[in-house]
Backbone as ProteinMPNN parsed JSONL, in Angstrom:
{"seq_chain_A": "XXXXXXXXXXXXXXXXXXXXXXXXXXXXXXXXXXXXXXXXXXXXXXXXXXXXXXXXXXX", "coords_chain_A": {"N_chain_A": [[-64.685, 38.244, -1.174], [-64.578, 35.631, 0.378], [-62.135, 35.934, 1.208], [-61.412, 38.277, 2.606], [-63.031, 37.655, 4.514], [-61.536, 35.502, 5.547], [-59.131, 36.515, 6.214], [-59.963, 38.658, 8.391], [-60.645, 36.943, 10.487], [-58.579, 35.157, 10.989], [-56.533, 37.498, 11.878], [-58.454, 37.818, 14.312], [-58.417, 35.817, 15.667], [-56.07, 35.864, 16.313], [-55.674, 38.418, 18.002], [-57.188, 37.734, 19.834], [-55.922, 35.524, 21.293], [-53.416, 36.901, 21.72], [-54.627, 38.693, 24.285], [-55.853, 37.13, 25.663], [-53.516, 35.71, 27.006], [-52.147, 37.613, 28.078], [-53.781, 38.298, 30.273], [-53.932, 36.291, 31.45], [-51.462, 36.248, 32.32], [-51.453, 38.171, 33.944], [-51.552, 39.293, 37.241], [-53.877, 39.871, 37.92], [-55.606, 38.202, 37.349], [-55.319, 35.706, 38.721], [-57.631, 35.918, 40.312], [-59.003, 33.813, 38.665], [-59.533, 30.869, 37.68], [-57.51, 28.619, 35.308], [-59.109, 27.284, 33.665], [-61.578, 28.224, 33.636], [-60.643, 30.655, 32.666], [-59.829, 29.836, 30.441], [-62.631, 28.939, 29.272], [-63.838, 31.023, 28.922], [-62.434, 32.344, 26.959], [-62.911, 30.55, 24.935], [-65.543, 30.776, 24.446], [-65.871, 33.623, 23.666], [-64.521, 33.326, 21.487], [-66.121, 31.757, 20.19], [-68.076, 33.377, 19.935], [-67.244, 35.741, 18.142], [-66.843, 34.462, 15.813], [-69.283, 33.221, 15.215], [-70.465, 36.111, 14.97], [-69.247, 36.918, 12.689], [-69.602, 35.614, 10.418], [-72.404, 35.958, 10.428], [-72.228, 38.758, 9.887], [-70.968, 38.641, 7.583], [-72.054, 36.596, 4.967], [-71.605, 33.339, 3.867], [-71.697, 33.321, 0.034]], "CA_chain_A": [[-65.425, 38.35, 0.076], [-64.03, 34.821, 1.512], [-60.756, 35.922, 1.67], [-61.874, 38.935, 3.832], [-63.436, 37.446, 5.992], [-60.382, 34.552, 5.975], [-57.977, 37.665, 7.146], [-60.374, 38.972, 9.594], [-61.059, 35.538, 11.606], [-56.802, 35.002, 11.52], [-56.223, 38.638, 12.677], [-59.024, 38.071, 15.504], [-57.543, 35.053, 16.466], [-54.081, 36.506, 16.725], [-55.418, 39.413, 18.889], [-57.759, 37.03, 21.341], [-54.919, 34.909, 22.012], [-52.95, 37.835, 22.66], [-54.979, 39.366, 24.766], [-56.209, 35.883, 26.604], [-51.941, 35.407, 26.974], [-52.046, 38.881, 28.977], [-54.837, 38.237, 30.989], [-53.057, 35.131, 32.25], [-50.139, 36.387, 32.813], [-50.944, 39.637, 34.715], [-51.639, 38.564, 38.708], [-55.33, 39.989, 38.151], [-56.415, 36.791, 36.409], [-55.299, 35.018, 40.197], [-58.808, 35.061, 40.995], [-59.988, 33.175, 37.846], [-58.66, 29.54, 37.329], [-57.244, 28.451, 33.916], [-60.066, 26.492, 33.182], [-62.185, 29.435, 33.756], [-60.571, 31.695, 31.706], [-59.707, 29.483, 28.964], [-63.647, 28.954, 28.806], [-64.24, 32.699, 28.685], [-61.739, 32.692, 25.451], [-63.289, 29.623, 24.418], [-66.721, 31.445, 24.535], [-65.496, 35.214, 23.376], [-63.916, 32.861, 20.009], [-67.223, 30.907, 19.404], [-68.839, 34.516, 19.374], [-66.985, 36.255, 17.159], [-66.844, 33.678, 14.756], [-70.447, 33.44, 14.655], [-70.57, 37.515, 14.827], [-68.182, 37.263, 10.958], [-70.482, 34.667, 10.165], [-73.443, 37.078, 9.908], [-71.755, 39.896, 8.803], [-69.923, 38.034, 5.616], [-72.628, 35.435, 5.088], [-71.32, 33.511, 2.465], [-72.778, 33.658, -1.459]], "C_chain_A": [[-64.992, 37.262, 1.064], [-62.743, 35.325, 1.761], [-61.075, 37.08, 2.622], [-62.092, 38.597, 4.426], [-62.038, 36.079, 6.803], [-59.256, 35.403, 6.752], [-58.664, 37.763, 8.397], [-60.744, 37.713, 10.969], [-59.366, 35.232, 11.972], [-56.709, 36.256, 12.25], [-57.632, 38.443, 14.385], [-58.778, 37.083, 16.192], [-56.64, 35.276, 16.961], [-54.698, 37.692, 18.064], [-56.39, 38.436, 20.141], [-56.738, 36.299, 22.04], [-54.09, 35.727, 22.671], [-53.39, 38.293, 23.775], [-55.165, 38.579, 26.108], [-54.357, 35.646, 27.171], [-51.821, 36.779, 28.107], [-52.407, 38.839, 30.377], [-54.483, 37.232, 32.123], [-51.895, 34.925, 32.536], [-49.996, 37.731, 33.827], [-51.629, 38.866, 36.499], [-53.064, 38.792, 39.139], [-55.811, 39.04, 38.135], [-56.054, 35.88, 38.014], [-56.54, 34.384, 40.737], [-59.674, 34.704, 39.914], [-58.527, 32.211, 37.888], [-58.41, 29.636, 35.725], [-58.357, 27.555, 33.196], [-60.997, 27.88, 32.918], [-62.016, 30.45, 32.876], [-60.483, 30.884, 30.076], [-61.12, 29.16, 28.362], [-64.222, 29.919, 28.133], [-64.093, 32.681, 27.112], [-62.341, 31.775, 24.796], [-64.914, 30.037, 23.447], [-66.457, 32.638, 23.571], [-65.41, 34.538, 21.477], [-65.14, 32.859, 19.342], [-67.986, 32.428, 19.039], [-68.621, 35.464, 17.984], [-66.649, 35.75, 16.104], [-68.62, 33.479, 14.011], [-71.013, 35.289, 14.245], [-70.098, 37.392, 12.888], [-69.225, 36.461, 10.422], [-71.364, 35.628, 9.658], [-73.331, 38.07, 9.513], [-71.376, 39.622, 7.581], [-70.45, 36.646, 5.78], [-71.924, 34.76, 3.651], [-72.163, 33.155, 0.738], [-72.571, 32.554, -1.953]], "O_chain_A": [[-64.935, 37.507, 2.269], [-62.29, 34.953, 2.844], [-60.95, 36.659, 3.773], [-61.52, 38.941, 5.461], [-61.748, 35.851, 7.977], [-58.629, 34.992, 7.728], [-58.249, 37.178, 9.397], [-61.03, 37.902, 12.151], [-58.993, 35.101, 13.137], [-56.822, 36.087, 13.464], [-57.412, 39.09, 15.409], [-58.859, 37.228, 17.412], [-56.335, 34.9, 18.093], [-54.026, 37.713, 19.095], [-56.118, 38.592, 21.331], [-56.633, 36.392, 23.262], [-53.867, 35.598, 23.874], [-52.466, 38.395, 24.583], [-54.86, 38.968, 27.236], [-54.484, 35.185, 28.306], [-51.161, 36.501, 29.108], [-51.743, 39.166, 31.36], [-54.686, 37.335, 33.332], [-51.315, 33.9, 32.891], [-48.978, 38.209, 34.326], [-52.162, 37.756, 36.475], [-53.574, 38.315, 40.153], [-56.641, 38.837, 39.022], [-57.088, 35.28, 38.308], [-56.762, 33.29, 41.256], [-60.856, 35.047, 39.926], [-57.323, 32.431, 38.014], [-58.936, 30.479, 34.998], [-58.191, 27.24, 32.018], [-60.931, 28.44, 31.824], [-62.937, 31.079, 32.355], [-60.92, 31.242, 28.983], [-61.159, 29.056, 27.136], [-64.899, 29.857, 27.107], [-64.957, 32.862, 26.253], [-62.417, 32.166, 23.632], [-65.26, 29.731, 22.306], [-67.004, 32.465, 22.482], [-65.984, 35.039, 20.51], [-65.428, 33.526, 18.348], [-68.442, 32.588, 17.907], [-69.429, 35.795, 17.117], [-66.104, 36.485, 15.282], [-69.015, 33.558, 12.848], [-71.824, 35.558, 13.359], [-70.825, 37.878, 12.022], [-69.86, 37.207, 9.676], [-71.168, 36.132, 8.552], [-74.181, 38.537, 8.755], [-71.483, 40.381, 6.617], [-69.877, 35.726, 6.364], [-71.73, 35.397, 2.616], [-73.311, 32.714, 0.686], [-73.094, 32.249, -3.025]]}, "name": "protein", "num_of_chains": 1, "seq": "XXXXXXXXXXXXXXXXXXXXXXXXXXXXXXXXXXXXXXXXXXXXXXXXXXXXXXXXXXX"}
C-alpha cells in the first residue's frame, strides 16, 4: 500500500511539473507572474498530496 501510493505522488509530480512547465511557457501564462504561478503549483502540490494522504492513510 506504501509503495502505491510512493508511485502515485512521483507520477503526480512528474505530470504537475509538466503541466506547470507548459503553462509557463505558452504566452497565456503572460498575464500571471512567475511568482504567481509557481504559488498556484505550489498550492495544486500541497493539495494533492494531502488528497493521497486521505485516500492511502497509512496502517
Amino acid at each position: 500500500m506504501k509503495n502505491i501510493k510512493n508511485i502515485l505522488q512521483m507520477s503526480l509530480l512528474i505530470v504537475l511539473t509538466q503541466i506547470t512547465l507548459v503553462l509557463l511557457t505558452t504566452p497565456l501564462s503572460k498575464s500571471l507572474t512567475f511568482q504567481q504561478s509557481s504559488f498556484v503549483f505550489l498550492f495544486i502540490l500541497f493539495f494533492v498530496d494531502y488528497f493521497i494522504f486521505v485516500i492511502f492513510p497509512e496502517n
